[in-house]
C-alpha positions in Angstrom: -126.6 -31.0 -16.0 -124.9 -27.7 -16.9 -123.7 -25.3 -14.0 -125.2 -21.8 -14.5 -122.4 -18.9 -13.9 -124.1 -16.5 -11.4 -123.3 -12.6 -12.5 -121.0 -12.3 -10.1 -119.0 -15.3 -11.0 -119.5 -14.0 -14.8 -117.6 -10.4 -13.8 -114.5 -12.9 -12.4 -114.5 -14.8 -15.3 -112.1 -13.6 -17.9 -113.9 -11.6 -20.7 -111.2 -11.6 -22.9 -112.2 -14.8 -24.3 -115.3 -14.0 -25.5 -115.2 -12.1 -28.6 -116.6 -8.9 -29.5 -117.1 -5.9 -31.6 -117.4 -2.1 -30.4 -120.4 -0.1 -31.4 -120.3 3.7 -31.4 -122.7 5.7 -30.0 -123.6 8.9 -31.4 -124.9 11.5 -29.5 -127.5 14.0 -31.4 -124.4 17.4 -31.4 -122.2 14.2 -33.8 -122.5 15.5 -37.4 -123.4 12.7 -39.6 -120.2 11.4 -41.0 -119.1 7.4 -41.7 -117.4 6.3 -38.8 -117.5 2.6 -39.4 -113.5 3.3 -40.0 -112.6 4.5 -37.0 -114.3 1.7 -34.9 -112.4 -1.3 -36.7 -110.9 -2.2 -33.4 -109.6 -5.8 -31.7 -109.0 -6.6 -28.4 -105.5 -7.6 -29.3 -103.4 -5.8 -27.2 -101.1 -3.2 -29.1 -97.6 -3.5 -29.5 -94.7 -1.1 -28.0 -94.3 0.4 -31.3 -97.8 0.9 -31.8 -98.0 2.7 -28.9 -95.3 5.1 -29.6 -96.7 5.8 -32.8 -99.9 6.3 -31.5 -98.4 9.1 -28.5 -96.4 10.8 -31.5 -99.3 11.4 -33.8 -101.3 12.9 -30.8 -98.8 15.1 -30.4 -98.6 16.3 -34.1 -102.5 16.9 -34.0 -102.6 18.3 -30.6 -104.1 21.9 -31.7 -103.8 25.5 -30.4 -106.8 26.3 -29.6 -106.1 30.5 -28.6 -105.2 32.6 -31.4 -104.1 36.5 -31.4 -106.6 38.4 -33.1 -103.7 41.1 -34.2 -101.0 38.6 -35.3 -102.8 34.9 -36.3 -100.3 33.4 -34.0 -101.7 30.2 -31.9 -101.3 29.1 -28.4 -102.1 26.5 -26.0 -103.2 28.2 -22.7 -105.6 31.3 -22.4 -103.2 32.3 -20.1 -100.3 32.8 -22.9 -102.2 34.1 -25.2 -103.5 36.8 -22.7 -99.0 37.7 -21.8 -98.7 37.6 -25.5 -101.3 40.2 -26.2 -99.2 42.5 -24.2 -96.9 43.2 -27.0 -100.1 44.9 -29.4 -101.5 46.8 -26.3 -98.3 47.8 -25.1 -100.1 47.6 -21.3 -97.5 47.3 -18.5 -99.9 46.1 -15.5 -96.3 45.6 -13.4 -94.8 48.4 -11.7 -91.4 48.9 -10.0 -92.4 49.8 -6.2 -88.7 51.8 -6.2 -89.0 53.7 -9.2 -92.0 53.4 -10.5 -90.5 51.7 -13.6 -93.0 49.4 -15.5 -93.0 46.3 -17.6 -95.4 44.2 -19.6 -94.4 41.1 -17.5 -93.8 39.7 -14.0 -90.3 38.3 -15.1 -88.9 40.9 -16.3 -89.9 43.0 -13.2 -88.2 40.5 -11.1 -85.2 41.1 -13.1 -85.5 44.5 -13.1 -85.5 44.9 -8.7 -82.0 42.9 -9.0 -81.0 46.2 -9.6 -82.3 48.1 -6.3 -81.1 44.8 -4.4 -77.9 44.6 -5.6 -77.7 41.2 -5.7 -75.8 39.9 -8.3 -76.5 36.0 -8.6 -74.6 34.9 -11.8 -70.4 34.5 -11.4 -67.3 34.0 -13.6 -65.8 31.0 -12.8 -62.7 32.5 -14.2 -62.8 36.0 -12.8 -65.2 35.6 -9.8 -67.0 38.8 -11.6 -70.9 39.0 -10.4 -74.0 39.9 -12.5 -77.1 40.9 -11.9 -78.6 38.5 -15.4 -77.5 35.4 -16.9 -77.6 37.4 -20.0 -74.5 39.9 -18.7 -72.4 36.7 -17.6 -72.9 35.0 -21.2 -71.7 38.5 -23.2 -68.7 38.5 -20.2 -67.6 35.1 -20.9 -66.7 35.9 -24.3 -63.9 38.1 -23.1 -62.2 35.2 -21.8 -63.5 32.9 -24.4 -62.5 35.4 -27.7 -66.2 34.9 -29.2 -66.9 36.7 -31.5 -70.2 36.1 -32.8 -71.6 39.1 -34.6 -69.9 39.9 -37.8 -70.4 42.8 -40.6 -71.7 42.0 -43.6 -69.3 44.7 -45.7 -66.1 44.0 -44.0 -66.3 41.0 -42.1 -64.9 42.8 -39.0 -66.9 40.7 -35.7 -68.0 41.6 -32.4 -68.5 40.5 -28.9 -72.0 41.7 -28.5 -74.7 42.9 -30.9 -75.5 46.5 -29.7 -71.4 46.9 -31.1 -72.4 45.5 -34.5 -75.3 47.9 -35.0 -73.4 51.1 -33.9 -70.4 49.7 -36.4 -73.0 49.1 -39.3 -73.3 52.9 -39.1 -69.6 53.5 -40.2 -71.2 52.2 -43.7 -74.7 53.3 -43.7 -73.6 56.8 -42.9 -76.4 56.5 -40.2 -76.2 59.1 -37.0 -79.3 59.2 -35.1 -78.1 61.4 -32.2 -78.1 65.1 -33.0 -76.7 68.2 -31.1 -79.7 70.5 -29.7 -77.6 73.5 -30.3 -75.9 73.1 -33.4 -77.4 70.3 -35.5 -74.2 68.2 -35.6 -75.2 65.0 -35.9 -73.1 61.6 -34.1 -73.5 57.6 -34.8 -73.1 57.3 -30.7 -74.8 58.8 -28.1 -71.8 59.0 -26.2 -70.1 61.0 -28.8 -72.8 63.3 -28.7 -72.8 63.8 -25.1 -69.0 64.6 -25.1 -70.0 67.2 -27.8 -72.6 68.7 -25.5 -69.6 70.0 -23.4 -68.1 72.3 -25.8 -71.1 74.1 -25.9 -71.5 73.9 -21.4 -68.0 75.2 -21.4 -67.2 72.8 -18.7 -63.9 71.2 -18.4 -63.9 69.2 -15.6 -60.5 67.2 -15.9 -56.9 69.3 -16.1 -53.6 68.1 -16.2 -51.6 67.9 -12.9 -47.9 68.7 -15.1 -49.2 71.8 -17.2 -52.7 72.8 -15.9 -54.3 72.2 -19.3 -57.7 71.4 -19.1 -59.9 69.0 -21.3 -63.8 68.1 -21.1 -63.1 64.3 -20.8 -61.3 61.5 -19.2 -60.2 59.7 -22.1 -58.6 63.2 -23.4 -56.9 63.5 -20.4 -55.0 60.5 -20.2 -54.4 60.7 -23.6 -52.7 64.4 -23.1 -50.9 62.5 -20.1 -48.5 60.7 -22.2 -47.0 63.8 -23.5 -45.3 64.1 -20.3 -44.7 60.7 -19.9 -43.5 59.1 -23.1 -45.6 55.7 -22.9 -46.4 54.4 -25.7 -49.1 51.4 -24.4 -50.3 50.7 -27.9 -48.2 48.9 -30.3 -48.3 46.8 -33.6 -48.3 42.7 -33.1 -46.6 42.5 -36.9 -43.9 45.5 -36.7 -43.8 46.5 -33.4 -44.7 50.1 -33.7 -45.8 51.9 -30.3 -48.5 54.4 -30.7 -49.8 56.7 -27.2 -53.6 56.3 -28.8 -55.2 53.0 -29.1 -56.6 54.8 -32.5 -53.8 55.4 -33.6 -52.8 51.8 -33.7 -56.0 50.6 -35.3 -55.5 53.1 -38.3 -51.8 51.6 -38.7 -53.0 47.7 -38.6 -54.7 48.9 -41.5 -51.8 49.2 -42.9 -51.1 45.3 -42.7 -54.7 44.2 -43.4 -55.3 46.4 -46.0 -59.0 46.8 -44.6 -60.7 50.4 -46.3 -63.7 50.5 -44.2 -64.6 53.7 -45.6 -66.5 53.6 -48.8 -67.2 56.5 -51.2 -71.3 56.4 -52.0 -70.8 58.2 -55.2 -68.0 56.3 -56.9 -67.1 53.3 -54.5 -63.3 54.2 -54.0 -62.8 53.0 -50.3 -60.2 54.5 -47.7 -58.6 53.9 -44.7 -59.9 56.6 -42.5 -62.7 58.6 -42.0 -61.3 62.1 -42.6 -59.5 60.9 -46.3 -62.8 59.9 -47.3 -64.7 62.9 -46.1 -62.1 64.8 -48.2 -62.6 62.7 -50.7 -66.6 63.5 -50.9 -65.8 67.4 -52.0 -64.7 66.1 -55.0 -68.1 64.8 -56.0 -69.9 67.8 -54.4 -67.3 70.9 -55.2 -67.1 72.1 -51.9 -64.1 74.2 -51.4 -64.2 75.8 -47.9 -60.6 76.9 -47.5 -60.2 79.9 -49.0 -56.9 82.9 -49.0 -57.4 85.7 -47.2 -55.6 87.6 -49.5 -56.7 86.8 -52.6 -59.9 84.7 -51.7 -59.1 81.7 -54.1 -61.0 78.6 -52.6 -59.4 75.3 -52.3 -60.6 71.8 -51.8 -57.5 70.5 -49.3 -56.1 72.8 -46.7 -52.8 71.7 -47.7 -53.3 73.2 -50.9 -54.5 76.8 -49.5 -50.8 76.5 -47.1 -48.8 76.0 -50.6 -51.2 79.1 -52.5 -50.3 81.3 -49.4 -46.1 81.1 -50.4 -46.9 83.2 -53.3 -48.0 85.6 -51.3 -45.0 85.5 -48.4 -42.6 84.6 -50.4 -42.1 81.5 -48.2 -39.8 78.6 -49.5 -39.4 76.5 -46.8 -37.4 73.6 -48.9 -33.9 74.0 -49.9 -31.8 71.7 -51.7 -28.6 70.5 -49.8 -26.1 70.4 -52.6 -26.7 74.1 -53.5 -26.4 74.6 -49.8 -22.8 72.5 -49.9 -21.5 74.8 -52.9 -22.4 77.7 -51.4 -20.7 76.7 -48.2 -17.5 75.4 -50.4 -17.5 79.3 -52.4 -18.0 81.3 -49.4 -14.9 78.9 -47.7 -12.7 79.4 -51.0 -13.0 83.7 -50.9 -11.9 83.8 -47.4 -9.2 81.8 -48.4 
């Protein structure tokens, strides 16, 4: 007689070993595609690999489902698609409760009050210096490190950071944004135009302590300083030549490079420095602005106006030394 499994001893009993077949089930919202391929299934456990390859291909199809409505671009979470949207409103729900500063997102306000706080969480583990971002310790690093990441694309000359780069890129574009209110004159740098701004204030705040000159910057100051003190800080790692002006050393490594960062946009003829190739441009435009005051005959170079002006003082400044010998020798032999 054959024992009868009660249901209970039939959940126990191991189901694996009877054979069987899935069946789909479609629900009425299914469209009404063949499916009998994607139900060929066994009960054969997969294999590791299997597995793997199953976990990568579900991330390859895992989809996007948010998209921006301005720019097409895709994201995963409502949420990131609602702080990317930001950058087409240009809304700035977060506000600074110092200064009333605001920003489009809640980590770069948090950034931001670092500087009210004064705390200064990122170090130099060479120089113990403190910043406020992880962003200001990287482009400090490279002092010590020499990197030099940004480079020009017309001379090849690099930088430490990127804002130098684009101000340097203006040396060949000719670019200068920054313009004087007063007069029109026009700078690549915004500190260069600020510096301008005094000549027009009259102020000049810093004087020599030797002579009582006075100049409307720092940097001019010190710079008049080593006419009373001889230094010479700059000089030339291939001939040795001190200069007082740090400028002044950059225009002689020139010299040894043989770097002409400054091209001609007319012809193409490159120089050394910025003045020889303004000069350079009045050949192509025929400005003259030097002109005698007695004659009024224009010139392109003031050097050449200073030579035109001997004919008219009678000037003649360069004497030659054997003439001045035999004149010596003549007046020695009458005396005699």
């Amino acid at each position: 007689m054959k024992r009868k499994l009660s249901p209970h001893r039939l959940e126990e009993a191991d189901i694996t070993k009877f054979p069987f077949t899935p069946v789909p089930v479609k629900s009425e919202d299914d469209p009404e595609t063949d499916d009998s391929a994607d139900w060929k299934e066994t009960r054969e456990p997969q294999s590791d690999l299997n597995s793997l390859k199953h976990d990568s291909t579900c991330k390859k199809t895992f989809k996007k489902p948010f998209s921006c409505s301005e720019c097409g671009r895709r994201f995963g979470f409502k949420g990131s698609l609602n702080r990317h949207m930001i950058t087409h409103t240009g809304e700035q729900p977060f506000s600074c409760s110092e200064c009333d500063k605001r920003f489009g997102q809640k980590e770069h306000l948090k950034l931001h009050m670092i500087n009210h706080t004064g705390e200064k969480p990122f170090s130099c583990s060479i120089c113990k210096k403190s910043c406020t971002q992880s962003g200001d310790l990287q482009k400090h690093m490279r002092i010590h490190t020499g990197e030099k990441p940004f480079s020009c694309s017309v001379c090849k000359k690099s930088f430490t950071q990127s804002g130098a780069l684009k101000t340097h890129m203006r040396i060949h574009t000719g670019e200068k944004p920054f313009s004087c209110s007063e007069c029109d004159k026009r700078y690549c740098q915004k500190s260069q135009l600020k510096n301008h701004m005094m000549t027009h204030t009259g102020i000049k705040a810093f004087s020599c302590s030797v002579c009582k000159k006075s100049f409307t910057q720092g940097g001019s100051l010190r710079s008049h300083m080593t006419v009373h003190t001889g230094e010479k800080p700059f000089s030339c790692s291939v001939c040795n030549t001190s200069f007082t002006h740090s400028g002044s050393l950059q225009k002689h490594m020139r010299i040894h490079t043989g770097e002409k960062p400054f091209s001609c946009s007319e012809c193409g003829r490159a120089f050394t420095e910025r003045g020889t190739l303004k000069t350079h441009m009045m050949t192509h435009s025929g400005e003259k602005p030097f002109s005698c005051s007695v004659c009024k005959k224009s010139f392109t170079h003031s050097g050449d106006l200073q030579k035109h002006m001997r004919i008219h003082t009678g000037e003649k400044p360069f004497s030659c030394s054997y003439t001045l010998i035999l004149n010596c020798f003549i007046r020695y032999c009458f005396v005699l």
